[in-house]
C-alpha positions as CSV (number, residue, x, y, z in Angstrom):
1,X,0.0,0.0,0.0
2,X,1.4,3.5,-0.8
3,X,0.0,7.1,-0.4
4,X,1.1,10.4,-2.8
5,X,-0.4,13.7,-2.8
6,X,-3.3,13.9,-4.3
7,X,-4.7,16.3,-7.1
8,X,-7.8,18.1,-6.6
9,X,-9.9,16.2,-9.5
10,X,-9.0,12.9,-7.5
11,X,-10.2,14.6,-4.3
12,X,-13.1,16.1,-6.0
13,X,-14.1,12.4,-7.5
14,X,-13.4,10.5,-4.6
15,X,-15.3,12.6,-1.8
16,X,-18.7,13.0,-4.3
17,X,-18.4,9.3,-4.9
18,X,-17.0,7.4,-2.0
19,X,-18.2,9.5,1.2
20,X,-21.6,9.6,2.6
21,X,-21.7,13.3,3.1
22,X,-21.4,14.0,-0.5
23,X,-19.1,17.5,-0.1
24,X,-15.7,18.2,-1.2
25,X,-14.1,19.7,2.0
26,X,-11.8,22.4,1.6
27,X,-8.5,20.7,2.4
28,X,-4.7,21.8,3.0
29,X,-3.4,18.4,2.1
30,X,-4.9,15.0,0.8
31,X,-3.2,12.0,0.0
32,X,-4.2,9.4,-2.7
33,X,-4.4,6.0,-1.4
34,X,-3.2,3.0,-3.6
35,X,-3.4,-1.2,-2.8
36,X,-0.8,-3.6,-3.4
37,X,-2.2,-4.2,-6.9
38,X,-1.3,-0.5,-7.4
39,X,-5.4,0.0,-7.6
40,X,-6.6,3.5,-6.6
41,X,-8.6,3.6,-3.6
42,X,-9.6,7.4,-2.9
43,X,-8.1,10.2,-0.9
44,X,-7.6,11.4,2.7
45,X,-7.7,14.8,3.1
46,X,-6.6,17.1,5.9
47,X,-7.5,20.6,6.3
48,X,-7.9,23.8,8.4
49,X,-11.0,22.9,9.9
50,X,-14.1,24.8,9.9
51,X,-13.1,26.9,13.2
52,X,-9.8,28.5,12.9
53,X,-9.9,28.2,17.5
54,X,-10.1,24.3,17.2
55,X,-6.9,24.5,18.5
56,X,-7.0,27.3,20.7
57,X,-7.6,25.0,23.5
58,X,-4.9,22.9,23.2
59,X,-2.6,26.1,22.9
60,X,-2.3,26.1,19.0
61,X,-2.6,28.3,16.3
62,X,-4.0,28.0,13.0
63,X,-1.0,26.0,10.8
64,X,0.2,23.8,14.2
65,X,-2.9,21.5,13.5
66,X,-5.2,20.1,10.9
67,X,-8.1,18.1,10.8
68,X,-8.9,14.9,9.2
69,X,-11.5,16.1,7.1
70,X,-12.1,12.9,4.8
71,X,-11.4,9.2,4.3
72,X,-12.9,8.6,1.3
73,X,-12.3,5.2,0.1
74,X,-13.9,2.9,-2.2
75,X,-13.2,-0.6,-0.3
76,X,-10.4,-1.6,-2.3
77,X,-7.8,-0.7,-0.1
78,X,-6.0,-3.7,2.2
79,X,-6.8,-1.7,5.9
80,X,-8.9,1.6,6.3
81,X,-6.3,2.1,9.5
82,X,-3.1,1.3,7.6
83,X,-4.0,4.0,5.5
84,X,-5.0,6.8,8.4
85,X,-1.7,5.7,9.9
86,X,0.4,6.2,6.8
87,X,-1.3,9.7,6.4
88,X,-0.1,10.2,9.5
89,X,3.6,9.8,8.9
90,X,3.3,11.4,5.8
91,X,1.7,14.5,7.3
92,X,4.8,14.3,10.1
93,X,6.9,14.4,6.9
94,X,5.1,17.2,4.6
95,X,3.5,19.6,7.6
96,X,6.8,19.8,10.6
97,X,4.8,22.3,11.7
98,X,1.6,20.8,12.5
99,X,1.7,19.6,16.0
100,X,-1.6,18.6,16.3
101,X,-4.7,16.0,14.4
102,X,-8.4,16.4,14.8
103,X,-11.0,14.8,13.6
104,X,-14.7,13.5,14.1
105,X,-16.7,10.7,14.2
106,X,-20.5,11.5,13.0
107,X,-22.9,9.9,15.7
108,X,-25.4,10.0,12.9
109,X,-23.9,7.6,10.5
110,X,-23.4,5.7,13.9
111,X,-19.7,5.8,13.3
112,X,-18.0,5.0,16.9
113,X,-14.1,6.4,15.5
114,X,-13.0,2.4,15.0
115,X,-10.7,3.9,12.5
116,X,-9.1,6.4,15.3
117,X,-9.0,3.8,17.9
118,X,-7.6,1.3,15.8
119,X,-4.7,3.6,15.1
120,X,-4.2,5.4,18.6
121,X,-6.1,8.6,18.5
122,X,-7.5,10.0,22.1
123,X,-10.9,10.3,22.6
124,X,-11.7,13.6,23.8
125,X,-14.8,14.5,23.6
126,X,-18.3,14.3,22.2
127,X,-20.3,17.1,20.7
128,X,-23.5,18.3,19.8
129,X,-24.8,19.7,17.0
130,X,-28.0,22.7,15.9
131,X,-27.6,21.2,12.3
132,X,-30.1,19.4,10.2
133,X,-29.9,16.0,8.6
134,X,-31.7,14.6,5.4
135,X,-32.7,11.5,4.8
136,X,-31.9,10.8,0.9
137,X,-30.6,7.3,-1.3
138,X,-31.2,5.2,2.0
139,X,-29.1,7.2,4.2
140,X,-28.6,10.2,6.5
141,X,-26.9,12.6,5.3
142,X,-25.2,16.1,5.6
143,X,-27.8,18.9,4.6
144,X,-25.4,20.4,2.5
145,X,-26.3,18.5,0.0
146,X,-29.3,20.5,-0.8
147,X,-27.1,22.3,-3.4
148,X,-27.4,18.7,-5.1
149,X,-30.9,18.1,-5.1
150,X,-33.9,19.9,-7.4
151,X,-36.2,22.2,-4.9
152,X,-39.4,20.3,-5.3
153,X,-37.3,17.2,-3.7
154,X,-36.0,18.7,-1.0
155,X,-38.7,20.0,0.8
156,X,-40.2,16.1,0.8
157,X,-36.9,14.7,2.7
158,X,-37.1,13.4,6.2
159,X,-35.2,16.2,8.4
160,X,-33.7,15.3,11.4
161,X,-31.8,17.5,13.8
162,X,-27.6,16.5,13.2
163,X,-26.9,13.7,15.9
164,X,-23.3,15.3,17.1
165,X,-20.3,14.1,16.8
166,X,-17.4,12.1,19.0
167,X,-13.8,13.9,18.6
168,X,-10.8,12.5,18.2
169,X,-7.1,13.9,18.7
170,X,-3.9,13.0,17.7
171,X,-0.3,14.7,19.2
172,X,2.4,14.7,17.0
173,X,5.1,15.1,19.3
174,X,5.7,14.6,22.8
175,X,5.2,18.1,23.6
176,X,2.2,18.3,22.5
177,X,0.9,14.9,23.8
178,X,2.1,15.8,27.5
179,X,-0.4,19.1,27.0
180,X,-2.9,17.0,25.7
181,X,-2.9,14.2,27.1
182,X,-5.4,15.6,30.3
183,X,-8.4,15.8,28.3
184,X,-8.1,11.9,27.1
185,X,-11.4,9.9,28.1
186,X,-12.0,6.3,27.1
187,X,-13.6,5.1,24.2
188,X,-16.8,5.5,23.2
189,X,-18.5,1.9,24.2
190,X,-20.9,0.0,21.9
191,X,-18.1,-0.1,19.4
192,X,-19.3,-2.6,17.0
193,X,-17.8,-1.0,13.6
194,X,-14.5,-2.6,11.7
């Protein structure tokens, strides 16, 4: 399995067809994922976040963390958490300055963060959210997606109010882990995912 940057049309293809939230995030760096048979799997992208504070509580800045914004894959790839751990090193490697990962797991699409546990994130906390959902193709989903659905359609979806989300963190350093390190709580239970 090996990761390279990825370009934007890759990012742009994999995140409309692989993810369930149907939105291209805006990212700082992605990473194309590839299998042993050299097979494209999709993109893991990384980006600023939507809150330019997410780090303010751990004492960082915006450009000392970023957060996992995607892992948009298409199933062909060997281990979803070999290739979160590999776009780990390869952020280490590409971003020295980033001290700091975040990233979410969405209590709606009753994802647990296997993926983050699997690979060693800390569980820090869980959030709520004043968002709506849609129910559309079978499946809950972000409502920005309205931007890809006629009017007339729209107004007939189920709408539920966003279920929140479970936040993960990752240190990059010791430094940074020894700061962090205080807000760590266990896992999520119930965690049936794989």
């Amino acid at each position: 399995m090996r990761l390279e940057k990825a370009s934007y049309k890759a990012v742009k293809y994999a995140c409309l067809k692989f993810h369930y939230a149907k939105t291209v995030p805006i990212t700082n760096i992605s990473y194309s994922v590839f299998n042993n048979k050299n097979e494209w799997c999709g993109v893991i992208c990384f980006g600023g976040g939507a809150n330019y504070n997410l780090g303010k509580k751990y004492g960082l800045v915006s450009g000392q963390f970023l957060e996992l914004t995607r892992v948009a894959l298409n199933g062909l790839q060997e281990s979803t958490s070999k290739c979160v751990s590999l776009s780990i090193k390869m952020i280490k490697r590409n971003k020295p300055l980033v001290n700091l990962l975040i990233s979410y797991a969405d209590k709606g699409q009753n994802h647990k963060g296997i993926i983050y546990q699997a690979t060693n994130w800390l569980y820090v906390d869980e959030t709520e959210s004043s968002g709506i959902e849609v129910f559309y193709k079978g499946k809950w989903r972000h409502d920005r997606i309205q931007s890809n659905i006629k009017k007339e359609l729209w107004l007939t979806l189920e709408k539920r109010k966003k279920s929140g989300k479970y936040k993960y963190i990752y240190p990059l350093n010791k430094n940074i882990r020894k700061k962090v390190i205080l807000y760590k709580k266990d896992y999520p239970k119930n965690a049936i995912e794989v």
